[in-house]
C-alpha positions as a LaTeX table, in Angstrom:
\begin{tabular}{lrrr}
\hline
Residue & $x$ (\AA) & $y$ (\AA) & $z$ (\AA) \\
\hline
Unk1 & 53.54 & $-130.80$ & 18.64 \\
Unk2 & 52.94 & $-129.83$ & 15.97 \\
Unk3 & 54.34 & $-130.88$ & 12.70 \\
Unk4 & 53.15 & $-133.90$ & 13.04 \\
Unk5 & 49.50 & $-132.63$ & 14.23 \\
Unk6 & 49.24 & $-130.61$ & 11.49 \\
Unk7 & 50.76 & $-133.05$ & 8.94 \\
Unk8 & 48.08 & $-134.97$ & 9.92 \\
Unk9 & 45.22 & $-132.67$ & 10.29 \\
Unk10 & 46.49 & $-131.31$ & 6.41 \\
Unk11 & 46.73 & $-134.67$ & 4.86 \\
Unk12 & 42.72 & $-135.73$ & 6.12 \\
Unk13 & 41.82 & $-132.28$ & 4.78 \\
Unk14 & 43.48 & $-132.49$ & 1.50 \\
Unk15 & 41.48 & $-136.40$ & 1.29 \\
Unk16 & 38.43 & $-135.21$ & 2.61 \\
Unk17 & 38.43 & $-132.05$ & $-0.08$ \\
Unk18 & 39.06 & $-135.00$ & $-3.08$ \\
Unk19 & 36.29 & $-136.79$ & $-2.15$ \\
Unk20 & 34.30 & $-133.73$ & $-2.10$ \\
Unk21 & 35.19 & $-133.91$ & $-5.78$ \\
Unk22 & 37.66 & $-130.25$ & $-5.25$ \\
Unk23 & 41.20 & $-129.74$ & $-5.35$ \\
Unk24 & 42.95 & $-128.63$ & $-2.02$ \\
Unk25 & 44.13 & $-125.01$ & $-1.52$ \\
Unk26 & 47.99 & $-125.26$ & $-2.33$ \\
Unk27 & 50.82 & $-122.91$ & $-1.34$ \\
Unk28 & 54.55 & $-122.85$ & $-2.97$ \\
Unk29 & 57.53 & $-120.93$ & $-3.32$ \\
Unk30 & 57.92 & $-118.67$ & $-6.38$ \\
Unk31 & 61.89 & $-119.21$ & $-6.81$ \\
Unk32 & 64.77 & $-118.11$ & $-8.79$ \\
Unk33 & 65.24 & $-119.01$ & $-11.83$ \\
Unk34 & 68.79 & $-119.78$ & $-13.37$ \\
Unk35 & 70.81 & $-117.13$ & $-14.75$ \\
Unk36 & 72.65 & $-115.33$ & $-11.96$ \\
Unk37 & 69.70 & $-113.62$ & $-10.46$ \\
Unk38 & 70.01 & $-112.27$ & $-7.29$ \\
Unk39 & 66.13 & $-111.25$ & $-6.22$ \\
Unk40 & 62.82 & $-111.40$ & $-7.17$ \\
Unk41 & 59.25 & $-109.99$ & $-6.55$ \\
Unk42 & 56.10 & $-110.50$ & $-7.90$ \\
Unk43 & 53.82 & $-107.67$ & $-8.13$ \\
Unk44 & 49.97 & $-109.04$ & $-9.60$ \\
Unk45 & 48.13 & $-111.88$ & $-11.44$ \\
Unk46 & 45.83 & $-111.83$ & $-14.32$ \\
Unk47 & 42.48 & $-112.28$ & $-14.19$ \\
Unk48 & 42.09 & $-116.23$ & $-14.15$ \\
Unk49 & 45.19 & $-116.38$ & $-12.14$ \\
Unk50 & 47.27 & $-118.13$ & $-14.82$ \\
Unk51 & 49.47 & $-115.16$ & $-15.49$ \\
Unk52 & 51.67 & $-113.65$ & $-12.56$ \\
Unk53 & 54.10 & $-110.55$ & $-13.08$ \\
Unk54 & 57.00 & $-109.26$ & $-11.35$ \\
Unk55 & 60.29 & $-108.45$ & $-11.25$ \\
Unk56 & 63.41 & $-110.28$ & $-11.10$ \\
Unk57 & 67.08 & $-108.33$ & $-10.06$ \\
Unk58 & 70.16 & $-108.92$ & $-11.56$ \\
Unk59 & 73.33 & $-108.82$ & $-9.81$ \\
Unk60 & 73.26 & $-104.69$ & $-9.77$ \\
Unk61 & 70.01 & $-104.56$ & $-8.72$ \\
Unk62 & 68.21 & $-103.56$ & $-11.95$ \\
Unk63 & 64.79 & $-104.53$ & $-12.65$ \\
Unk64 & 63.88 & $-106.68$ & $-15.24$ \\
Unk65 & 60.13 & $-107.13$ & $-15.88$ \\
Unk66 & 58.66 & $-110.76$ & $-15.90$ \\
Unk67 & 55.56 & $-113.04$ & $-16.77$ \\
Unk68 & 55.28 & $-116.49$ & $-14.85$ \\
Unk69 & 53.04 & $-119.14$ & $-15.83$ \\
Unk70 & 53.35 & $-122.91$ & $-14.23$ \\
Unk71 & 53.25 & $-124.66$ & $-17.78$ \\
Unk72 & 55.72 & $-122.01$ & $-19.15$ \\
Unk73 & 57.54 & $-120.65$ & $-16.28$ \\
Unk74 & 59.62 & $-116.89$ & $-16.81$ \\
Unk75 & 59.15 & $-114.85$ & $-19.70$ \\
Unk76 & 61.90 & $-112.14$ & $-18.98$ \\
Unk77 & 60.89 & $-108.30$ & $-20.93$ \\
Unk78 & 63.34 & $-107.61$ & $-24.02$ \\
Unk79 & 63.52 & $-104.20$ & $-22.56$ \\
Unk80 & 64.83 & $-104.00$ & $-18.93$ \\
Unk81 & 61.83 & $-102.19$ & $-17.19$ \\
Unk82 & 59.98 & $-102.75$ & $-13.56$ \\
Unk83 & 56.31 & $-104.00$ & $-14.10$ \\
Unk84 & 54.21 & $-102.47$ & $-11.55$ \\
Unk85 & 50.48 & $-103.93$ & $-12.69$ \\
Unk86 & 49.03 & $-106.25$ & $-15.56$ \\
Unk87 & 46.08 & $-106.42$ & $-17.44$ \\
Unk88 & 43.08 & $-108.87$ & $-16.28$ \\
Unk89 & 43.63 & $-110.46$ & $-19.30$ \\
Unk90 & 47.25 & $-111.17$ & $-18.18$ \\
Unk91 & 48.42 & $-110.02$ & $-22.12$ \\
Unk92 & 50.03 & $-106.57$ & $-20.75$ \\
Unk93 & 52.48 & $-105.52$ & $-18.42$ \\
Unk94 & 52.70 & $-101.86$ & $-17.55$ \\
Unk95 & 55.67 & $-100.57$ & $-15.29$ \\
Unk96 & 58.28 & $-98.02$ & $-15.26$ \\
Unk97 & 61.69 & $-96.90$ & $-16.36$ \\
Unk98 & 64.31 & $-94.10$ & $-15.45$ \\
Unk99 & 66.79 & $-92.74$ & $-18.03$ \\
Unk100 & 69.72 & $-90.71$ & $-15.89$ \\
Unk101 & 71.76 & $-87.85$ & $-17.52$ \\
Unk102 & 75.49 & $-86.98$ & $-16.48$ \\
Unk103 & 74.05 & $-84.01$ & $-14.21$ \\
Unk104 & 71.98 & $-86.86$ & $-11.93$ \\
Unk105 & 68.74 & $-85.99$ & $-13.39$ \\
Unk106 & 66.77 & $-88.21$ & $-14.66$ \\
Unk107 & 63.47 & $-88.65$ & $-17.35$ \\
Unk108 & 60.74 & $-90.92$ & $-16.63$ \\
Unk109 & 58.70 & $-93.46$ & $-18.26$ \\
Unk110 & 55.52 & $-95.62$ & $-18.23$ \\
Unk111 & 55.52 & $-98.62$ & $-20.62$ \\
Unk112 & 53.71 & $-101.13$ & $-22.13$ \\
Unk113 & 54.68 & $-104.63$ & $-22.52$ \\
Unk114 & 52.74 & $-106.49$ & $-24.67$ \\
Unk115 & 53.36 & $-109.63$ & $-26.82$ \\
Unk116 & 56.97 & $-109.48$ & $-27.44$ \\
Unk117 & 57.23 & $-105.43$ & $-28.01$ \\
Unk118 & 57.99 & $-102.81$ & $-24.77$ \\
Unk119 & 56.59 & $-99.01$ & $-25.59$ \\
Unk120 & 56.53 & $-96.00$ & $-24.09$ \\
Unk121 & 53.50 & $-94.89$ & $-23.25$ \\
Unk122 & 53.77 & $-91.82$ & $-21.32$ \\
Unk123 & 57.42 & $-89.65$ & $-20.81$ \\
Unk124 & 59.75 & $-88.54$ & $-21.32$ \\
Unk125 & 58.37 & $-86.82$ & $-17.61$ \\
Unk126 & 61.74 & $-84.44$ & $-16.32$ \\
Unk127 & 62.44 & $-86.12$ & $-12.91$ \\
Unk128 & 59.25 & $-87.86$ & $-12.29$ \\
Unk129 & 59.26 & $-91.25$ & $-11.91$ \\
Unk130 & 55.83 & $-92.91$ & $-12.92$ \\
Unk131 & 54.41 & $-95.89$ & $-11.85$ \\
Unk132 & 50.92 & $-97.72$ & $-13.38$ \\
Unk133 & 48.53 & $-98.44$ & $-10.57$ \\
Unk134 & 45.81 & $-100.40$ & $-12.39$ \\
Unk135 & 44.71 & $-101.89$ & $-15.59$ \\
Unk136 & 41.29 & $-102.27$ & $-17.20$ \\
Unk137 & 40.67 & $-105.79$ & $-18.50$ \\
Unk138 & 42.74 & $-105.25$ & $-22.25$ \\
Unk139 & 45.00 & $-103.32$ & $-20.75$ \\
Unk140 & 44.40 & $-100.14$ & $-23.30$ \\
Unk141 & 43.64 & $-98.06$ & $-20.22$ \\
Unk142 & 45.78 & $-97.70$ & $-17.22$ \\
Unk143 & 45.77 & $-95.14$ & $-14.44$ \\
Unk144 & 49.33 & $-94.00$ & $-13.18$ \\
Unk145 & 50.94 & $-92.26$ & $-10.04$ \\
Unk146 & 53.68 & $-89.72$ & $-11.13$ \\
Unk147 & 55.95 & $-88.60$ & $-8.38$ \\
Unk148 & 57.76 & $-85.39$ & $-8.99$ \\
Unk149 & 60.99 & $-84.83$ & $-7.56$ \\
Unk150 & 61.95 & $-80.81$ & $-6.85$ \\
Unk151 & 64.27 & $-79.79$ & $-5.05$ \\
Unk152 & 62.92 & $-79.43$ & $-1.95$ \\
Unk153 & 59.57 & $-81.30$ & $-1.93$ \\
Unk154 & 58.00 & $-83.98$ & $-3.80$ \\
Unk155 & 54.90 & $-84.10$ & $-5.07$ \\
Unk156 & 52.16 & $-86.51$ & $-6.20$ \\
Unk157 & 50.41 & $-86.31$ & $-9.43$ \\
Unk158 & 47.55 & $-88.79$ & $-11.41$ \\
Unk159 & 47.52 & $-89.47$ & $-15.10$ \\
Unk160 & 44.95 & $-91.93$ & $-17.24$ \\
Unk161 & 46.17 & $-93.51$ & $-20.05$ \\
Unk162 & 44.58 & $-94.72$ & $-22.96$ \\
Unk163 & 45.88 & $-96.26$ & $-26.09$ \\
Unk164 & 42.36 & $-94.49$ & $-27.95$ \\
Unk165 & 41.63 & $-92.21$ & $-25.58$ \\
Unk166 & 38.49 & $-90.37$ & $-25.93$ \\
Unk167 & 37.98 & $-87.21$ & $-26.97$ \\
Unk168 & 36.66 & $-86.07$ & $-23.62$ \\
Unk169 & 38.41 & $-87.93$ & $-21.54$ \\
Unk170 & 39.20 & $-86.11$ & $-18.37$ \\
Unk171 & 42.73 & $-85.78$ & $-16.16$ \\
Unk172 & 42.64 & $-85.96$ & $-12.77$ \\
Unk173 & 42.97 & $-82.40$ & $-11.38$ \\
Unk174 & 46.76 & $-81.42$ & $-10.37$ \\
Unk175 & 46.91 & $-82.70$ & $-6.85$ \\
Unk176 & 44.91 & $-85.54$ & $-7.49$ \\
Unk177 & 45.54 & $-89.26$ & $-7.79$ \\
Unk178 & 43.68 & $-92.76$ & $-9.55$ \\
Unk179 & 44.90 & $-95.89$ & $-8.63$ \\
Unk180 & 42.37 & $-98.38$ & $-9.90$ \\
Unk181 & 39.43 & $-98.80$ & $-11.88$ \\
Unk182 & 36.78 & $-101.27$ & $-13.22$ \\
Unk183 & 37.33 & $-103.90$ & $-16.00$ \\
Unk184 & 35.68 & $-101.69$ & $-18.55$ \\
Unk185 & 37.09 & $-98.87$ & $-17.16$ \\
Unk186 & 33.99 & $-96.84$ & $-16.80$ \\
Unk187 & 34.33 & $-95.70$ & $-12.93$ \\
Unk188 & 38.07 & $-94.77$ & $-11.11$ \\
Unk189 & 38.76 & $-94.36$ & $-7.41$ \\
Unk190 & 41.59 & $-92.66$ & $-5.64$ \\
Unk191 & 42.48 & $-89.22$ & $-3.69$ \\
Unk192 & 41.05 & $-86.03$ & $-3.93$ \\
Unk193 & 43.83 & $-83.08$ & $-3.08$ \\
Unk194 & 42.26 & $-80.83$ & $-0.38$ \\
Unk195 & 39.54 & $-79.05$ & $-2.06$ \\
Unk196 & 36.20 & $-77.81$ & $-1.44$ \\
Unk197 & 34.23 & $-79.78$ & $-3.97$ \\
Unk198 & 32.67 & $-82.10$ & $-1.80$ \\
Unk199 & 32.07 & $-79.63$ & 1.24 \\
Unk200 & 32.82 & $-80.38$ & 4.68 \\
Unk201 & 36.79 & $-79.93$ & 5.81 \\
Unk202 & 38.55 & $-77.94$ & 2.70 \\
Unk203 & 42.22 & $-79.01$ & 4.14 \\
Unk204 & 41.31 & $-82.51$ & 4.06 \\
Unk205 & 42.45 & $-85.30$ & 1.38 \\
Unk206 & 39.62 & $-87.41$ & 0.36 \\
Unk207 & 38.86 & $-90.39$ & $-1.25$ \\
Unk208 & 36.58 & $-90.44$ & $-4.63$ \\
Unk209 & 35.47 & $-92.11$ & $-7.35$ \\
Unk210 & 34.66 & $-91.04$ & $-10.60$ \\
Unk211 & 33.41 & $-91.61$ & $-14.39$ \\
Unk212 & 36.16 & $-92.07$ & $-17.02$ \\
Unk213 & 35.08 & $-88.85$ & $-18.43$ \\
Unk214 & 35.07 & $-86.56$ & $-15.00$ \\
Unk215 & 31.37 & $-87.10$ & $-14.71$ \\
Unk216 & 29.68 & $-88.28$ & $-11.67$ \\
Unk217 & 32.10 & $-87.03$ & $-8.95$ \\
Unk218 & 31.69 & $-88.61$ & $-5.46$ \\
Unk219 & 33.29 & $-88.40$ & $-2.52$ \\
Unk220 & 33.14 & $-91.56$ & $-0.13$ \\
Unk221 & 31.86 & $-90.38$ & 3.30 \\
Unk222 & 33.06 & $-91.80$ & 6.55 \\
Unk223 & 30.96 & $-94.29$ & 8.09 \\
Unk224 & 29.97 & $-91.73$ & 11.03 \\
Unk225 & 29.13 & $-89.23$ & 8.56 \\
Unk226 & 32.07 & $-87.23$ & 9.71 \\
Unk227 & 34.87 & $-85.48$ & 7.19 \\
Unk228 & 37.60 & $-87.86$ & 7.25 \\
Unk229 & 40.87 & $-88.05$ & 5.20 \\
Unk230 & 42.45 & $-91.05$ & 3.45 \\
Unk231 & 42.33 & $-92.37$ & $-0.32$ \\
Unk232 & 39.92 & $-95.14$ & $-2.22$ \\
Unk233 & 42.51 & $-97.79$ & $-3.83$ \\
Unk234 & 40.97 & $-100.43$ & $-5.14$ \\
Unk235 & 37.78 & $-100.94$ & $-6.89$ \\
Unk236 & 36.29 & $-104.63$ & $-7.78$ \\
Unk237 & 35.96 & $-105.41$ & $-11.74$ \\
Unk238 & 32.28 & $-105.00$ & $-11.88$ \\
Unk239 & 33.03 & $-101.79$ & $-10.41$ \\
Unk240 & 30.54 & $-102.50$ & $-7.54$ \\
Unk241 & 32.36 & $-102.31$ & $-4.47$ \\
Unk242 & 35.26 & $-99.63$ & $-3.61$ \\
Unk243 & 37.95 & $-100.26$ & $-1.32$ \\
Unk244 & 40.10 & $-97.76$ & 1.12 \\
Unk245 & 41.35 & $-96.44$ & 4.01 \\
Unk246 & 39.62 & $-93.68$ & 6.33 \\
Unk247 & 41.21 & $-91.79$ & 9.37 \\
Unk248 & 38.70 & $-89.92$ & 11.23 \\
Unk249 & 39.71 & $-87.49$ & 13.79 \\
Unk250 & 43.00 & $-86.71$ & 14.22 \\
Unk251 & 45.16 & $-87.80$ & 11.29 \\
Unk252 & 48.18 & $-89.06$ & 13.74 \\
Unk253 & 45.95 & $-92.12$ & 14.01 \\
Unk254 & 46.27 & $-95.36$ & 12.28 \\
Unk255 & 44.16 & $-95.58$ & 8.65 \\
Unk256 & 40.81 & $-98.06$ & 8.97 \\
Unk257 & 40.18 & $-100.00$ & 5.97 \\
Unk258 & 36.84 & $-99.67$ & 4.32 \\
Unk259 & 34.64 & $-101.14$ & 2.06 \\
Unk260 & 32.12 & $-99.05$ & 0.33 \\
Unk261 & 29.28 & $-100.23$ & $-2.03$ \\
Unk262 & 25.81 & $-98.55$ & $-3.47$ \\
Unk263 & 23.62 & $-100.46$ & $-1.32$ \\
Unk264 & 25.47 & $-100.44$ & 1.66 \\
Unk265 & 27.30 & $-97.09$ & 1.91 \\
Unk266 & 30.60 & $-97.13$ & 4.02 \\
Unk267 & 31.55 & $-99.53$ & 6.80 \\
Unk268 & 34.86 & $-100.41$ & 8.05 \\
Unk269 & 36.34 & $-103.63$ & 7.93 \\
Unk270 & 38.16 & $-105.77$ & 10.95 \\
Unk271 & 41.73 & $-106.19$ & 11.48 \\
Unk272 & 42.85 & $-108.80$ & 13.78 \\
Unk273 & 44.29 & $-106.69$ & 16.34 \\
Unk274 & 41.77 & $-104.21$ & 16.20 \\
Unk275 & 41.09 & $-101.03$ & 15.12 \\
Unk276 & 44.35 & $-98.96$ & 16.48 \\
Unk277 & 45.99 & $-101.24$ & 14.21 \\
Unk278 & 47.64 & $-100.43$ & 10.89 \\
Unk279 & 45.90 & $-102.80$ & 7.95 \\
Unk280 & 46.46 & $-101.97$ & 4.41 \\
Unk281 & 43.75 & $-103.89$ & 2.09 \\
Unk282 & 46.06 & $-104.46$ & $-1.37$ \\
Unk283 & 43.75 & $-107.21$ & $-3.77$ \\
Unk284 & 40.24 & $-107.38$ & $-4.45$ \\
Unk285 & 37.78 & $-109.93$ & $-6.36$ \\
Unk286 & 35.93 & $-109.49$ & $-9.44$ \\
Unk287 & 32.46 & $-108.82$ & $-7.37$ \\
Unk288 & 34.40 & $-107.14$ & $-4.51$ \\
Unk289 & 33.33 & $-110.25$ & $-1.78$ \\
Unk290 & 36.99 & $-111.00$ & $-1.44$ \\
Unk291 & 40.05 & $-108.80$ & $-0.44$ \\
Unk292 & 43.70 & $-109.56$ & 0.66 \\
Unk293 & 46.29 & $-107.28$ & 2.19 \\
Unk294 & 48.16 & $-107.40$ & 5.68 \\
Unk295 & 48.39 & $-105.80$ & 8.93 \\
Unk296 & 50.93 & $-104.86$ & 10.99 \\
Unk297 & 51.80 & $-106.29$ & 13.99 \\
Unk298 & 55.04 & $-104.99$ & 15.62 \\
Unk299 & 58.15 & $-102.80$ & 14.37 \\
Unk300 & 59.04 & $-104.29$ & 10.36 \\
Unk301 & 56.37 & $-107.22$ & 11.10 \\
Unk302 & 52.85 & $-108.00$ & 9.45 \\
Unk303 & 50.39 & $-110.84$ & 8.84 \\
Unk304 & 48.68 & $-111.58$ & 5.55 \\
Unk305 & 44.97 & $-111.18$ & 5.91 \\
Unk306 & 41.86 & $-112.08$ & 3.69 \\
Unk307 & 38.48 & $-110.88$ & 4.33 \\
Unk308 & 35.15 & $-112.80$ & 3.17 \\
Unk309 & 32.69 & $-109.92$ & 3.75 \\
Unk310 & 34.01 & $-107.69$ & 6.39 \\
Unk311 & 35.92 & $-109.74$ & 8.86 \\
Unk312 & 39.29 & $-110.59$ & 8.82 \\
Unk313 & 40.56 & $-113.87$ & 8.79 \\
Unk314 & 44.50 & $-115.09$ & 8.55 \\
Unk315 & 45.64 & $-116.18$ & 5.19 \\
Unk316 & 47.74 & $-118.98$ & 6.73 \\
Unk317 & 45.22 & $-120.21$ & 8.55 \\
Unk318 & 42.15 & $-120.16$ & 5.29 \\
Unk319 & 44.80 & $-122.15$ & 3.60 \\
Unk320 & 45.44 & $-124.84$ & 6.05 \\
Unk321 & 41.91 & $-125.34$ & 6.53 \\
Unk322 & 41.75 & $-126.16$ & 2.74 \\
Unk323 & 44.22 & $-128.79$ & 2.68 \\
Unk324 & 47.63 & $-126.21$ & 1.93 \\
Unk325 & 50.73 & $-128.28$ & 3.10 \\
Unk326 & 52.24 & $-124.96$ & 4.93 \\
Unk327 & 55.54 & $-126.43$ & 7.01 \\
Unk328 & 55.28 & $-125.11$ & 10.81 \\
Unk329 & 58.08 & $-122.45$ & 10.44 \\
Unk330 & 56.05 & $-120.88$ & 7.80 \\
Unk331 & 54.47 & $-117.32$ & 8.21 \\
Unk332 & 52.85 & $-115.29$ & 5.59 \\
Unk333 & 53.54 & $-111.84$ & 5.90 \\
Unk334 & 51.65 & $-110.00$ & 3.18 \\
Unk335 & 49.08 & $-110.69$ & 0.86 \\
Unk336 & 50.22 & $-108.25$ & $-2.22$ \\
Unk337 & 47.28 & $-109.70$ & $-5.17$ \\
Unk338 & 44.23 & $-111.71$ & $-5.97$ \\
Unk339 & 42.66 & $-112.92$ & $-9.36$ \\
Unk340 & 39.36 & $-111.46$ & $-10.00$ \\
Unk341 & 37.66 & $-115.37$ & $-9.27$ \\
Unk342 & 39.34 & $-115.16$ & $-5.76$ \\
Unk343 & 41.29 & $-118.20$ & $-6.17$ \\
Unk344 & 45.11 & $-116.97$ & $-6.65$ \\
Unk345 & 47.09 & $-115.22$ & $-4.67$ \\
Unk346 & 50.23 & $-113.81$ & $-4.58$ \\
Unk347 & 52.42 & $-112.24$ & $-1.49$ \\
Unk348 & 55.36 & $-112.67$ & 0.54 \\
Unk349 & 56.47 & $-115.29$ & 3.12 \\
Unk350 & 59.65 & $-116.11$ & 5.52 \\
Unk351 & 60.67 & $-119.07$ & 7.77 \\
Unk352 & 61.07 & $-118.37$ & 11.61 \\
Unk353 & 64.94 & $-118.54$ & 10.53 \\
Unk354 & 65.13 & $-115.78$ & 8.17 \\
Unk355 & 64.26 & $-117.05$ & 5.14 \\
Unk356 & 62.06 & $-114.72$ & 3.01 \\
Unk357 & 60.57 & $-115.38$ & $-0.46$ \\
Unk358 & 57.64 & $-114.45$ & $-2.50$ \\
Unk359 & 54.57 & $-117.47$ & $-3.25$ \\
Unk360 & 51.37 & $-118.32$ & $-4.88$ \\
Unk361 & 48.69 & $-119.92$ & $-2.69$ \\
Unk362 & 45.60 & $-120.58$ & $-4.76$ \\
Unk363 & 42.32 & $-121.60$ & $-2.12$ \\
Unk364 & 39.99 & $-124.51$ & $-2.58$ \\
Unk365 & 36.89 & $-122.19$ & $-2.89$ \\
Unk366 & 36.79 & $-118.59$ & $-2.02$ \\
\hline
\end{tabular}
């Protein structure tokens, strides 16, 4: 069947694509480097996809922040932290780290790494564990997810960092959350807490966007017109084109990605099982024209998407048809980042025997 088919079919792609004067797409395992390591994960890429940054876990499970380059390979944090995000510039890492007490309670931290110094840049929180979300392209802003722990509920906050913030720079209200914003940092998108300040449903969660400075609030409408619930996640780099997930109706029902810009209002993208299906949209490109992510497909199964416009296409199969030599056993579960030139991407992988591991895949043209 079919290894040799596709060997085949790969191989006159991959000559075909040189004589077209471009490199084919290529796909590879990110592994382990030595040192006793026992896991790894990678978490974004920079800009120019050059830069990726993750996490690697020593033999007690502790996270120690990376950067990966292919001329350079691991850069391992002096500081044990876990790196959630990096700048588009791919100079700063921002993650997370917990400091436990006797008593089993526990202060968190957001930090910074940059060049060869880690620093705390928001914390000591009292048991809240915060995580970056998103950088801006120098990585001197950064909007972070806090999660509270009480003792009988937990509960979401947002925070925007700045290294010289403003003087008017506005926090998110308590109850609501950023997770991304553009390359110069001028608009943010995430989750409104249920409020009246758009109109419509008061109970309902909604996604927004928003200037830096709490100016030119805006909810994003569902496409029908009707008050839905859900949360805006990512936003492209030209700040352009806002990404999410909607559910309209009754909120037992899966969340539909979609993609919002000026010119176009709200319209939801394709899954390739439909729209009862659960898709979660997790990278976006610089103008917003290309997104990753993954949908599920059965119990603790998914399949790594990429959308060019609004319908869906598999990632395995994009990168075939550009010449990736992808063995048969392969499948590509999740799509977890993309560079901002929609070239690089990063996600998560297994062979139909059980082996799982994290890769880069970098396309032929977007």
């Amino acid at each position: 069947m079919t290894l040799r088919r596709f060997v085949l079919s790969s191989t006159l792609t991959s000559l075909l694509a040189s004589i077209a004067g471009a490199a084919p797409a290529t796909f590879a395992e990110l592994e382990l480097p030595a040192g006793g390591w026992s896991d790894l994960e990678a978490v974004a890429v920079s800009g120019d996809g050059r830069v990726l940054a993750g996490n690697l876990f020593d033999a007690a499970n502790t996270p120690h922040a990376f950067r990966w380059t292919r001329t350079s390979g691991f850069q391992i944090a002096p500081v044990p932290f876990r790196a959630s995000t990096i700048s588009r510039d791919g100079a700063s890492v921002l993650g997370s780290r917990e400091v436990s007490d006797t008593s089993g309670s526990f202060s968190g931290f957001a930090v910074r790494w940059s060049g060869s110094q880690v620093t705390d840049i928001l914390g000591p929180s009292a048991n809240t564990t915060w995580s970056p979300t998103a950088s801006n392209a120098d990585g001197t802003i950064a909007t972070l997810t806090g999660l509270v722990v009480g003792p009988n509920t937990t509960t979401r906050v947002g925070h925007i960092w700045a290294a010289n913030p403003p003087a008017n720079l506005v926090q998110p209200a308590p109850g609501w959350t950023v997770y991304d914003l553009a390359d110069d940092a001028s608009v943010l998108v995430g989750q409104s807490a249920p409020s009246p300040i758009f109109g419509g449903d008061a109970n309902l969660h909604r996604p927004y966007q928003r200037h830096l400075l709490g100016t030119a609030m805006m909810d994003i409408p569902a496409p029908s017109g009707v008050d839905a619930e859900g949360e805006a996640t990512l936003i492209s780099g030209d700040g352009s084109t806002i990404v999410g997930r909607l559910t309209e109706g009754n909120s037992l029902e899966p969340k539909r990605p979609f993609l919002w810009t000026q010119a176009g209002g709200t319209q939801f993208l394709s899954s390739a099982l439909g729209e009862d299906a659960s898709v979660i949209p997790r990278g976006i490109s610089y103008r917003g024209d290309i997104l990753v992510g993954d949908e599920q497909i059965g119990p603790n199964t998914s399949i790594a998407l990429l959308w060019r416009g609004f319908g869906a296409e598999e990632l395995i199969g994009v990168l075939r048809q550009q010449g990736a030599e992808i063995s048969d056993p392969t499948e590509i579960d999740r799509a977890w980042a993309i560079s901002a030139d929609g070239l690089t991407i990063i996600g998560q992988a297994h062979l139909n025997f059980g082996h799982r591991f994290w890769f880069i895949a970098t396309l032929a043209t977007p």
